[in-house]
Each structure stands twice: as structure tokens, then as C-alpha cells.
PDB file of N, CA, C and O in Angstrom:
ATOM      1  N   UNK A   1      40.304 -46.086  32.626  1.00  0.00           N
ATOM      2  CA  UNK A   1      41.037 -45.505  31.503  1.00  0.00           C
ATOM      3  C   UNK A   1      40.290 -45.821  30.213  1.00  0.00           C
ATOM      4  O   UNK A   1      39.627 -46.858  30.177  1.00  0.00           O
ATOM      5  N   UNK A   2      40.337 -45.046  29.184  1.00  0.00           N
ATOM      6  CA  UNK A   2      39.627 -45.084  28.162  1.00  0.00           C
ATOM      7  C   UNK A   2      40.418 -45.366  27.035  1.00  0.00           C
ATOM      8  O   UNK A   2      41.537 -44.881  26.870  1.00  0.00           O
ATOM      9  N   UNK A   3      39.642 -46.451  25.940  1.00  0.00           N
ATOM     10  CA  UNK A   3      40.566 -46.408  24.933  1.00  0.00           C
ATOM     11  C   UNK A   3      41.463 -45.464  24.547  1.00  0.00           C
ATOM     12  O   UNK A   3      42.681 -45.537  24.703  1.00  0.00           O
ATOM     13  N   UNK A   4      40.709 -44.362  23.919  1.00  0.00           N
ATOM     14  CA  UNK A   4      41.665 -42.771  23.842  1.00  0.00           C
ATOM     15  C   UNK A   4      42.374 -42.472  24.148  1.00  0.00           C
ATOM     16  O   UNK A   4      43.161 -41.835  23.448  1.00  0.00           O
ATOM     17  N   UNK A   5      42.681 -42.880  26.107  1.00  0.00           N
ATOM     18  CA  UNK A   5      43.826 -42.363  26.733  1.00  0.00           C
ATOM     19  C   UNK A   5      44.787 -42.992  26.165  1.00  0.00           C
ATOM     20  O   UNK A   5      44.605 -44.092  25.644  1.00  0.00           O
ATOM     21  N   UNK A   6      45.986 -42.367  26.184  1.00  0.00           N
ATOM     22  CA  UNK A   6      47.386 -42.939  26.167  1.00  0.00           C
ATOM     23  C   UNK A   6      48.242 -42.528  27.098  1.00  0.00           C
ATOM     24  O   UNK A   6      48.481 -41.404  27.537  1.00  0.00           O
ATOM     25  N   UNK A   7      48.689 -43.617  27.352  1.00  0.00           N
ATOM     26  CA  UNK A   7      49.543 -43.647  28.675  1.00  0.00           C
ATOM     27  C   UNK A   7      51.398 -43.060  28.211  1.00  0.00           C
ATOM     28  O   UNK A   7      52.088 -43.568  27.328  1.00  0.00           O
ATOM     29  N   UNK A   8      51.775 -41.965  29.072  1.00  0.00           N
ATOM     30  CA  UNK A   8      52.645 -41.211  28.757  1.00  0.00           C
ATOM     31  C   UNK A   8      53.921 -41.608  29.535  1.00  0.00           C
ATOM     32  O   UNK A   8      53.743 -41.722  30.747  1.00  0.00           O
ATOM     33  N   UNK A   9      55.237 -41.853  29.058  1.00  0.00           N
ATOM     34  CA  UNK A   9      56.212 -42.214  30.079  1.00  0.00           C
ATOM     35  C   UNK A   9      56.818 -41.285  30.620  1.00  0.00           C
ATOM     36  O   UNK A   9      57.485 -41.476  31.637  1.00  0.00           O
ATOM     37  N   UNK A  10      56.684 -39.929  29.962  1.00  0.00           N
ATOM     38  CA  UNK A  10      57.292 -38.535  30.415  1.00  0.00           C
ATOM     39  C   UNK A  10      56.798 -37.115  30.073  1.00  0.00           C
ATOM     40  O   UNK A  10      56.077 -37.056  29.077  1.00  0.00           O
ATOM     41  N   UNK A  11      57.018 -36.131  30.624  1.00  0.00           N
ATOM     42  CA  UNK A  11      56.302 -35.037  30.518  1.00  0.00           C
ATOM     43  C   UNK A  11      56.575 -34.727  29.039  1.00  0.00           C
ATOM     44  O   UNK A  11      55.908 -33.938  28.370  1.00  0.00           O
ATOM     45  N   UNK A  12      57.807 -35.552  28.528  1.00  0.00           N
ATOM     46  CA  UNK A  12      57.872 -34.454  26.841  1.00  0.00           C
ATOM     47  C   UNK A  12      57.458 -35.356  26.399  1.00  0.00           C
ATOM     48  O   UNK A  12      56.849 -34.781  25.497  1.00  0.00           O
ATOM     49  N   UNK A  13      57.165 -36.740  26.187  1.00  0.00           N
ATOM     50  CA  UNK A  13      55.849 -37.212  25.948  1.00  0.00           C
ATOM     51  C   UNK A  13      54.618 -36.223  25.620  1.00  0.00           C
ATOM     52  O   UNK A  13      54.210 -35.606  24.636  1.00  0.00           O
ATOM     53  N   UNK A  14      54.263 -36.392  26.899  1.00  0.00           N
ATOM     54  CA  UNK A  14      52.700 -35.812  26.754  1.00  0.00           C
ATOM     55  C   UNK A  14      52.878 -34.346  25.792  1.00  0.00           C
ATOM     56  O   UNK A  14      52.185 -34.256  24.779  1.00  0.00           O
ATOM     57  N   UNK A  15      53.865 -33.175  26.168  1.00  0.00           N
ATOM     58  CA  UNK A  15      54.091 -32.207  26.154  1.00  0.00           C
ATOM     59  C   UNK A  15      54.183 -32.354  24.240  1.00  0.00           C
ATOM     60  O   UNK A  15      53.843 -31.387  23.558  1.00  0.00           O
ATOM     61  N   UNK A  16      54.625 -33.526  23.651  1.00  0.00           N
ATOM     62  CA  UNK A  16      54.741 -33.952  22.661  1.00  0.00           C
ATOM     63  C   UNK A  16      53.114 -34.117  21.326  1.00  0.00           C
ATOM     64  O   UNK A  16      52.932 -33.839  20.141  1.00  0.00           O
ATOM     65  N   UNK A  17      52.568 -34.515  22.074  1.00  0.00           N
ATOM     66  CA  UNK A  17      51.322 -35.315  22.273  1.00  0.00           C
ATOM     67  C   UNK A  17      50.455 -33.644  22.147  1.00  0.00           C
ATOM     68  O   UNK A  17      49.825 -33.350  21.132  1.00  0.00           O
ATOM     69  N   UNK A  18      50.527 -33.079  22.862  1.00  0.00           N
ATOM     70  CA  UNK A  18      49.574 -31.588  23.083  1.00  0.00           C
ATOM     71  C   UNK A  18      50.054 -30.627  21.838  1.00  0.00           C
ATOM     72  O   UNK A  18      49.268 -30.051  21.086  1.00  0.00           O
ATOM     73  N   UNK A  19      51.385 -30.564  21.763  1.00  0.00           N
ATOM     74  CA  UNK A  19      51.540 -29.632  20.436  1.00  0.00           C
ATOM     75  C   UNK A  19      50.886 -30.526  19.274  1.00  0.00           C
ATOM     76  O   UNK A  19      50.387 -29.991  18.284  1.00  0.00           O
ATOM     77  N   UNK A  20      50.912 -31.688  19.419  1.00  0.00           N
ATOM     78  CA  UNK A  20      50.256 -32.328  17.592  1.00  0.00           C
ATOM     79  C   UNK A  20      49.033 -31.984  17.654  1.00  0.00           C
ATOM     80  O   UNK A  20      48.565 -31.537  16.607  1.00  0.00           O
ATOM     81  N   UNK A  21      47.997 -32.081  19.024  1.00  0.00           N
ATOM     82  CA  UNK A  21      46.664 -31.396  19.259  1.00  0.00           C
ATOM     83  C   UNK A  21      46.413 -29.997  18.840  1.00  0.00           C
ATOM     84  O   UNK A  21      45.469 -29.698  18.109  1.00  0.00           O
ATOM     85  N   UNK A  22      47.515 -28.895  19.445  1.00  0.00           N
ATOM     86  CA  UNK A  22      47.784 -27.967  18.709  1.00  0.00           C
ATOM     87  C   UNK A  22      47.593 -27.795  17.427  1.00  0.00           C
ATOM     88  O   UNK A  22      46.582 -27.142  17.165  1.00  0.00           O
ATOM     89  N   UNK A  23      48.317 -28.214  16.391  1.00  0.00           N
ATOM     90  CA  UNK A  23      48.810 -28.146  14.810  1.00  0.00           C
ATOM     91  C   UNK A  23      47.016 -28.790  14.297  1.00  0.00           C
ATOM     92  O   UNK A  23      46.363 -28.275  13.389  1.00  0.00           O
ATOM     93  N   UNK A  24      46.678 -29.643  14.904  1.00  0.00           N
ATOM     94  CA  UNK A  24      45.641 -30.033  14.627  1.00  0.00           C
ATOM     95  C   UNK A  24      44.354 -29.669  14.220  1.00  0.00           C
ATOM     96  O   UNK A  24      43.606 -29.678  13.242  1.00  0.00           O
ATOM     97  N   UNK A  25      44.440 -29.266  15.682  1.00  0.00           N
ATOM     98  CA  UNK A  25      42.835 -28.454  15.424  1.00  0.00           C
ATOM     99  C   UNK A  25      43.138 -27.336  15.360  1.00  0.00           C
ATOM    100  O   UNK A  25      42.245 -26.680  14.824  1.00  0.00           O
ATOM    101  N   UNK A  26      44.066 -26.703  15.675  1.00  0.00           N
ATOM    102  CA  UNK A  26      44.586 -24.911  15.239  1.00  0.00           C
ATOM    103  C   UNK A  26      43.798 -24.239  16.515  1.00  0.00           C
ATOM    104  O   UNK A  26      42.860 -23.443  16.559  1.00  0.00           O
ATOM    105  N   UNK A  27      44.584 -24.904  17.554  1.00  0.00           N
ATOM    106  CA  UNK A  27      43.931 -24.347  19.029  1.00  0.00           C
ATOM    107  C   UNK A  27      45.009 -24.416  19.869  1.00  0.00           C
ATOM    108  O   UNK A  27      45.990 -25.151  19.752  1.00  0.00           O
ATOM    109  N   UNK A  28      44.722 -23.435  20.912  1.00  0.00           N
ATOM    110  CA  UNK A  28      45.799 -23.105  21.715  1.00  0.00           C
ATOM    111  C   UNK A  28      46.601 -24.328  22.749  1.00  0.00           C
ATOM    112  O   UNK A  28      46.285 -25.515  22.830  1.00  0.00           O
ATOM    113  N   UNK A  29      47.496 -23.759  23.337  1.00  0.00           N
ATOM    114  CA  UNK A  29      48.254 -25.245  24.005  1.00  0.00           C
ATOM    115  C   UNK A  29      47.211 -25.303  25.308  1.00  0.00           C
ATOM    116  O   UNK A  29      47.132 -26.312  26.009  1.00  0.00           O
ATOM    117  N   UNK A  30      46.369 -24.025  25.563  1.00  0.00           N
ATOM    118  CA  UNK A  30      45.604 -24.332  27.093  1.00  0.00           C
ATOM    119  C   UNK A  30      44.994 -25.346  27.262  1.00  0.00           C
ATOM    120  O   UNK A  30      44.451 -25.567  28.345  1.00  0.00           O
ATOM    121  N   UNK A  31      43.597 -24.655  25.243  1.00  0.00           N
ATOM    122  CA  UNK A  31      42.304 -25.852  24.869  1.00  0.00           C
ATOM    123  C   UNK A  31      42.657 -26.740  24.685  1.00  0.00           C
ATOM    124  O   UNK A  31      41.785 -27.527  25.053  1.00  0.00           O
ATOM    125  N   UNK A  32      43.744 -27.435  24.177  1.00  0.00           N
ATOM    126  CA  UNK A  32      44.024 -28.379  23.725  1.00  0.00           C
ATOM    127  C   UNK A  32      44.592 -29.627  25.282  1.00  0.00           C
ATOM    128  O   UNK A  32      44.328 -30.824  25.397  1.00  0.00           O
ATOM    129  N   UNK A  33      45.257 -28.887  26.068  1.00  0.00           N
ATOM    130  CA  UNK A  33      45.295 -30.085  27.638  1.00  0.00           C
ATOM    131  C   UNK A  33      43.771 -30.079  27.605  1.00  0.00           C
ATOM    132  O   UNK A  33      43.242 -31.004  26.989  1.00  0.00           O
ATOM    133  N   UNK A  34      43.004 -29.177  28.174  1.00  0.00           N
ATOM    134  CA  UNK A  34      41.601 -29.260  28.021  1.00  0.00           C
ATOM    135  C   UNK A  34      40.631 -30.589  27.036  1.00  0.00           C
ATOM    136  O   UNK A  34      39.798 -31.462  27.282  1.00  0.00           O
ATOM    137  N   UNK A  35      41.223 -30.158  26.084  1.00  0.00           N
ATOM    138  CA  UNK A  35      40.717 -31.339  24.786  1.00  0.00           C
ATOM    139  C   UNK A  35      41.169 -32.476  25.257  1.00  0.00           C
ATOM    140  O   UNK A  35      40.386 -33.400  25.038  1.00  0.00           O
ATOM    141  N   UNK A  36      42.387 -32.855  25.972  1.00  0.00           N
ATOM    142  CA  UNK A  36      42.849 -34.378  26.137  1.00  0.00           C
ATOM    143  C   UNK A  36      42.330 -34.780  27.080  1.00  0.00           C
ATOM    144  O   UNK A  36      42.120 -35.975  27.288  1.00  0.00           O
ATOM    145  N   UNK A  37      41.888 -33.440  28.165  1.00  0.00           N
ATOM    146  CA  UNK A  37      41.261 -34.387  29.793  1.00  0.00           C
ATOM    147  C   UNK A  37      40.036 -34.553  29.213  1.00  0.00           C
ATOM    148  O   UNK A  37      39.539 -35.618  29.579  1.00  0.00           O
ATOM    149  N   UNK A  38      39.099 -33.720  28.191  1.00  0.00           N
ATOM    150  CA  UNK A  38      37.754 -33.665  28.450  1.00  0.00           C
ATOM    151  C   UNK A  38      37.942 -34.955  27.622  1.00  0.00           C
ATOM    152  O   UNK A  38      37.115 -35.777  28.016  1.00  0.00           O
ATOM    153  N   UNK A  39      38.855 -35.548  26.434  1.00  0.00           N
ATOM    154  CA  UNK A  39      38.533 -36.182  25.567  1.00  0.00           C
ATOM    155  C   UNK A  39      38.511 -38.051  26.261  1.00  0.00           C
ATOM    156  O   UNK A  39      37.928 -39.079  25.917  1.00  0.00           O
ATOM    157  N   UNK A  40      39.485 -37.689  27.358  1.00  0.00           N
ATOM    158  CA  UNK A  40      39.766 -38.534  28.466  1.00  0.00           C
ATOM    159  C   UNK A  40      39.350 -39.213  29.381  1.00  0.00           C
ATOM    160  O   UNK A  40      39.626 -40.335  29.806  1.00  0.00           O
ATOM    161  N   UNK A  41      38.415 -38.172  29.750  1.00  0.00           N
ATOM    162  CA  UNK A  41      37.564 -38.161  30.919  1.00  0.00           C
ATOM    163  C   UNK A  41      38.218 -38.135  32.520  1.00  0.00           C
ATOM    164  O   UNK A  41      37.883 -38.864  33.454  1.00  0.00           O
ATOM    165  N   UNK A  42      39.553 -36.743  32.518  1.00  0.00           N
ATOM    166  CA  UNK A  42      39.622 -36.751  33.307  1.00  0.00           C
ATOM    167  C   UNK A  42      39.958 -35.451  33.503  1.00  0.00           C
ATOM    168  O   UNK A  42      39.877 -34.772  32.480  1.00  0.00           O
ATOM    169  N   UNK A  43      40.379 -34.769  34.681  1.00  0.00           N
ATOM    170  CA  UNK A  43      40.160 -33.656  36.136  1.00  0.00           C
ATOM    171  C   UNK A  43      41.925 -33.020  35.475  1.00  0.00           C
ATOM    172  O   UNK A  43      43.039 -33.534  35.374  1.00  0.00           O
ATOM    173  N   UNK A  44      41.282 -31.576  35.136  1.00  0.00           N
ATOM    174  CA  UNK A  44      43.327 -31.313  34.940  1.00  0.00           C
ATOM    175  C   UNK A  44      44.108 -31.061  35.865  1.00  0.00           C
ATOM    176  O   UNK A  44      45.077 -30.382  35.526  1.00  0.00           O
ATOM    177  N   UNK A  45      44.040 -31.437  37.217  1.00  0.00           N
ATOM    178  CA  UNK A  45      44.578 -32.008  38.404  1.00  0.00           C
ATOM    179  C   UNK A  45      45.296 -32.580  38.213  1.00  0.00           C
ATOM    180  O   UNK A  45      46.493 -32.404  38.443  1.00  0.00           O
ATOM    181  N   UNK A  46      44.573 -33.781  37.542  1.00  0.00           N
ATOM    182  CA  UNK A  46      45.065 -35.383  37.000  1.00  0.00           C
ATOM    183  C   UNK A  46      46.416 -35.409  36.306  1.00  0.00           C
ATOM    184  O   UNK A  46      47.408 -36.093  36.558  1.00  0.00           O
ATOM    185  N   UNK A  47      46.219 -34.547  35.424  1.00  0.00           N
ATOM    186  CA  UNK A  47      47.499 -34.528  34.162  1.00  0.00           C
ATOM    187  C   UNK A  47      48.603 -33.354  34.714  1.00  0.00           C
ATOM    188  O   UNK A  47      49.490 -33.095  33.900  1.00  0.00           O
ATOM    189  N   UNK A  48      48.657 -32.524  36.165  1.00  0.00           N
ATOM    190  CA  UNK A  48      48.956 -31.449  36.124  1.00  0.00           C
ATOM    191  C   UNK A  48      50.691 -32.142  36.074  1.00  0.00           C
ATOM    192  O   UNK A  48      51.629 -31.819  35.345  1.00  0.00           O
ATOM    193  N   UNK A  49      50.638 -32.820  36.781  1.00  0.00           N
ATOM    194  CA  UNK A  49      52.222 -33.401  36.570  1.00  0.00           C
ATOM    195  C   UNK A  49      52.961 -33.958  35.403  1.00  0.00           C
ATOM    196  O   UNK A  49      54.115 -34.345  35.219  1.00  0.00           O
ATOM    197  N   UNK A  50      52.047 -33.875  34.792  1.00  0.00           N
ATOM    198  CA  UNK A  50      52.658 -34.556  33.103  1.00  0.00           C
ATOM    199  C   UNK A  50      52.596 -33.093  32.126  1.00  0.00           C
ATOM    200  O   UNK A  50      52.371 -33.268  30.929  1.00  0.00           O
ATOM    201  N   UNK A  51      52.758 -31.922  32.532  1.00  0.00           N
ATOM    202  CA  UNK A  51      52.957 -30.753  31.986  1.00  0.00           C
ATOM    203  C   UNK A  51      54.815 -30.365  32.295  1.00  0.00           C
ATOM    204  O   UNK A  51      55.447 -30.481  33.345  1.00  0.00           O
ATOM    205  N   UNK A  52      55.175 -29.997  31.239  1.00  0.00           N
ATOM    206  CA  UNK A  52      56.480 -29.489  31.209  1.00  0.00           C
ATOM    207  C   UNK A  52      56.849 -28.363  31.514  1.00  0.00           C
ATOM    208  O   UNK A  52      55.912 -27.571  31.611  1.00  0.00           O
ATOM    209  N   UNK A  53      58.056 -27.860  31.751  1.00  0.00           N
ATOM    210  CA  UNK A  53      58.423 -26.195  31.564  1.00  0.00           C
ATOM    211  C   UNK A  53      57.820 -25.528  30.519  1.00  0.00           C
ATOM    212  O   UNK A  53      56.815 -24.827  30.401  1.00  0.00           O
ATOM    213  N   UNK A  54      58.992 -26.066  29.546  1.00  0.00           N
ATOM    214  CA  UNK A  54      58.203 -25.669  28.345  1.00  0.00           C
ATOM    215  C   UNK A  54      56.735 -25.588  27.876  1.00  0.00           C
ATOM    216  O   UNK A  54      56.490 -24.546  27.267  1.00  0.00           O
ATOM    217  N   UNK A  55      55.646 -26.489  28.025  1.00  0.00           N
ATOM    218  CA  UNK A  55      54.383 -26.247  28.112  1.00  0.00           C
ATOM    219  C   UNK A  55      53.925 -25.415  28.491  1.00  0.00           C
ATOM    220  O   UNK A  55      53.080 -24.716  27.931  1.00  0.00           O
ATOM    221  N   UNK A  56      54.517 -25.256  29.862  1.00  0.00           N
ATOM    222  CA  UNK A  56      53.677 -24.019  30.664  1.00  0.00           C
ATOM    223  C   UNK A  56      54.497 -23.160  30.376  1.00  0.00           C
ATOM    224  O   UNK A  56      54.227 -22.736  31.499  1.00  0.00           O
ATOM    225  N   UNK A  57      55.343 -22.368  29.940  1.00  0.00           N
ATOM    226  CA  UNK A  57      55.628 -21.209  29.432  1.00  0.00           C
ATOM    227  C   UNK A  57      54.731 -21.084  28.137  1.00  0.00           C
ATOM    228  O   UNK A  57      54.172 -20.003  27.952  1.00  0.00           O
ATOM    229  N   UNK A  58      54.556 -22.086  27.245  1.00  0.00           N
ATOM    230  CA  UNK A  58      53.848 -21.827  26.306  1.00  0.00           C
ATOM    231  C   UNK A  58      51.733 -21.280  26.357  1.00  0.00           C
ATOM    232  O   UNK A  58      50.875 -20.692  25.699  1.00  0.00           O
ATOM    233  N   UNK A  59      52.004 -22.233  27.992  1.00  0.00           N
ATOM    234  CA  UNK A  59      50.774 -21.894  27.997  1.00  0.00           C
ATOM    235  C   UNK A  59      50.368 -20.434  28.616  1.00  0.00           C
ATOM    236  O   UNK A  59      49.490 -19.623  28.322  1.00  0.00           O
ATOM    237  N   UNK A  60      50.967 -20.450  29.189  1.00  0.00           N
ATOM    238  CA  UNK A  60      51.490 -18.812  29.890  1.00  0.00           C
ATOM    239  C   UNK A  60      51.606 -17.734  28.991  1.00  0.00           C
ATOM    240  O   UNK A  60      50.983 -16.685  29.156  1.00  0.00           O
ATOM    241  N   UNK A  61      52.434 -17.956  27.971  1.00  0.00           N
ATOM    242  CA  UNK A  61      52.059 -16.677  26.216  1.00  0.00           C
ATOM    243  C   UNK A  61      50.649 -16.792  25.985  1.00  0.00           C
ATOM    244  O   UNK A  61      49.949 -15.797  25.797  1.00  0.00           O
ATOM    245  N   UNK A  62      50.270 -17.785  25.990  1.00  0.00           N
ATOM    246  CA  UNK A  62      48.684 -17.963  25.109  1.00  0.00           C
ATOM    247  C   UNK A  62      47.813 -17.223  25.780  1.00  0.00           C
ATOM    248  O   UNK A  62      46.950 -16.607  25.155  1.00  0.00           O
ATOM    249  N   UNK A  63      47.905 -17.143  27.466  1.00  0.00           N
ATOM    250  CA  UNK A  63      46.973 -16.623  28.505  1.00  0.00           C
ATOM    251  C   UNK A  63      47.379 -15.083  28.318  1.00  0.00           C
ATOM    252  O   UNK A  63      46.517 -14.279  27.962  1.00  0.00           O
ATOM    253  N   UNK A  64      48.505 -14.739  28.526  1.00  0.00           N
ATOM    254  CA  UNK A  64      48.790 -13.059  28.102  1.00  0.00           C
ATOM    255  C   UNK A  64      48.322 -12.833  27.018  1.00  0.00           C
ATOM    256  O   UNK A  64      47.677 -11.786  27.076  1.00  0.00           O
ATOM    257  N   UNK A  65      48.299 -13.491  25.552  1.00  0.00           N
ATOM    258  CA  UNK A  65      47.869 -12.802  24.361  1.00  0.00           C
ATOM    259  C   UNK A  65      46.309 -12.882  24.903  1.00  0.00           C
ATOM    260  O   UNK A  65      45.645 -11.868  24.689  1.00  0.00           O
ATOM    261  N   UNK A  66      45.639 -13.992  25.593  1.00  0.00           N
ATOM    262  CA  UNK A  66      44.515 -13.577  25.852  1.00  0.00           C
ATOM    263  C   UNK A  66      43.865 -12.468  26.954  1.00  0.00           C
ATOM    264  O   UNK A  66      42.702 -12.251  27.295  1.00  0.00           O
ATOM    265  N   UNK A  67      44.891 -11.992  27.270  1.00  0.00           N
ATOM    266  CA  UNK A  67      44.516 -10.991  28.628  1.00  0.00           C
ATOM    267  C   UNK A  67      44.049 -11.534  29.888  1.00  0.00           C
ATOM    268  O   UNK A  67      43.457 -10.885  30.751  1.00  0.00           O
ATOM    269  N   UNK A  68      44.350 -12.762  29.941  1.00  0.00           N
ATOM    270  CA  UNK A  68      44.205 -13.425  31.189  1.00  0.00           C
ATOM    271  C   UNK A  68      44.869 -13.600  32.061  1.00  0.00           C
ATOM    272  O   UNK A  68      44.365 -13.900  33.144  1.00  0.00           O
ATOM    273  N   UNK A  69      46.464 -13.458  31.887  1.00  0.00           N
ATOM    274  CA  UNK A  69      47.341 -13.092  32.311  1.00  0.00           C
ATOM    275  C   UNK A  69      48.482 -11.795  32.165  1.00  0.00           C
ATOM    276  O   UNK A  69      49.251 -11.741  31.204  1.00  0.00           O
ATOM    277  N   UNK A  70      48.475 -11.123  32.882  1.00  0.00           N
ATOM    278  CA  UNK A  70      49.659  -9.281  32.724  1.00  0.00           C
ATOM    279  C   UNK A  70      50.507  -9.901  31.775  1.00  0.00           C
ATOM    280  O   UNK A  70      51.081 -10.990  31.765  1.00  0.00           O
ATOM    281  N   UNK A  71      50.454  -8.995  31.013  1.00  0.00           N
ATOM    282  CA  UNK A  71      51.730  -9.147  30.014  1.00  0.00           C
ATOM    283  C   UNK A  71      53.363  -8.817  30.756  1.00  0.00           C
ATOM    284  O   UNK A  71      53.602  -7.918  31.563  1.00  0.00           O
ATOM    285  N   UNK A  72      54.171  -9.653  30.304  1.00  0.00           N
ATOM    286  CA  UNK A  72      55.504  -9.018  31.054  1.00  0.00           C
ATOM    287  C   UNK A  72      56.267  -8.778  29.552  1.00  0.00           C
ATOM    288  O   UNK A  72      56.171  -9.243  28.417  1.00  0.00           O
ATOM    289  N   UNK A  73      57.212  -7.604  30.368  1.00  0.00           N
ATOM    290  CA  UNK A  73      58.316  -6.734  29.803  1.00  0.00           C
ATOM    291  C   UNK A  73      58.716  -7.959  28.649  1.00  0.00           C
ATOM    292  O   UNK A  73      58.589  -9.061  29.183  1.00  0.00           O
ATOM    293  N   UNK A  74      59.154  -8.059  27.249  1.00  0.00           N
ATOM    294  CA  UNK A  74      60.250  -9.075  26.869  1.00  0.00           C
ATOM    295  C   UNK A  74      61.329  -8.108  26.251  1.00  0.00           C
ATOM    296  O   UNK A  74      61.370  -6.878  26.225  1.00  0.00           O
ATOM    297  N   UNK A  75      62.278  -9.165  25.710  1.00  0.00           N
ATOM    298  CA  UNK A  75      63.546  -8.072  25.127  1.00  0.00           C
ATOM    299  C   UNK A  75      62.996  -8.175  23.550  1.00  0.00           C
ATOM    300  O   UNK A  75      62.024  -8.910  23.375  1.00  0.00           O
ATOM    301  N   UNK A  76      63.505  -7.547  22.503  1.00  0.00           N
ATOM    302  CA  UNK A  76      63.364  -8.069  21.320  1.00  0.00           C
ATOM    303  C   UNK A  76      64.685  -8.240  20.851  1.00  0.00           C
ATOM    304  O   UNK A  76      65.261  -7.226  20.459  1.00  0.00           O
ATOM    305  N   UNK A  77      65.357  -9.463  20.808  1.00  0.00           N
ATOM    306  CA  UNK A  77      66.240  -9.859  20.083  1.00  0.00           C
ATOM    307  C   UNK A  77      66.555  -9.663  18.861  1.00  0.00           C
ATOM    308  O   UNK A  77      67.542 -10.221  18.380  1.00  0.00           O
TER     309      UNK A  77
END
């Protein structure tokens, strides 16, 4: 484990932790898990369990606005 890492007690922890990465560098919620394993030095395997619902829905918008994932139907409220 590396200084850097910080050790998380729960997914909204971490999930906590990735949006301030977000606001930060003004990068998406994908790059930014990305930024914590690479910054980490570890496999996003590693962290896949310390991802939330919420995260991954968020990360899931980011991949559709990028065309990496089909866009689905939404309502507009």
C-alpha cells in the first residue's frame, strides 16, 4: 500500500473520495477511479467492490455521453 492510498470503510466513502477527484481535476467519474488505481498502484479489479450504485450510474451517463455506451430512452421531468 502506498502512502497515497487511503483506506476506505465504505463504498460512499470511496464513492465520496472520487467525486472530490472529479470537481478537481474537471474529469469524468470513469478517469478519475482510473486516476486513484493508477495513482495507487493498483488493478480496477481491486477497487471494483468499493464502487457504489450511485457511482456506477454516474459512470454509466459519462460512457453514453461518450458513445461508449447506447444511449437509453430518459423521461424529461
Amino acid at each position: 500500500m502506498t502512502q497515497q492510498q487511503k483506506l476506505f470503510k465504505s463504498a460512499n466513502e470511496f464513492s465520496l473520495h472520487i467525486e472530490e477527484l472529479v470537481k478537481q481535476h474537471k474529469i469524468s467519474h470513469m478517469d478519475a477511479v482510473l486516476k486513484y488505481c493508477v495513482d495507487n498502484m493498483l488493478e480496477p479489479e481491486e477497487i471494483a467492490s468499493k464502487i457504489n450504485k450511485s457511482l456506477k450510474e454516474k459512470i454509466a451517463i459519462n460512457m453514453q455521453e461518450l458513445n461508449y455506451l447506447p444511449k437509453q430512452a430518459s423521461l424529461d421531468l
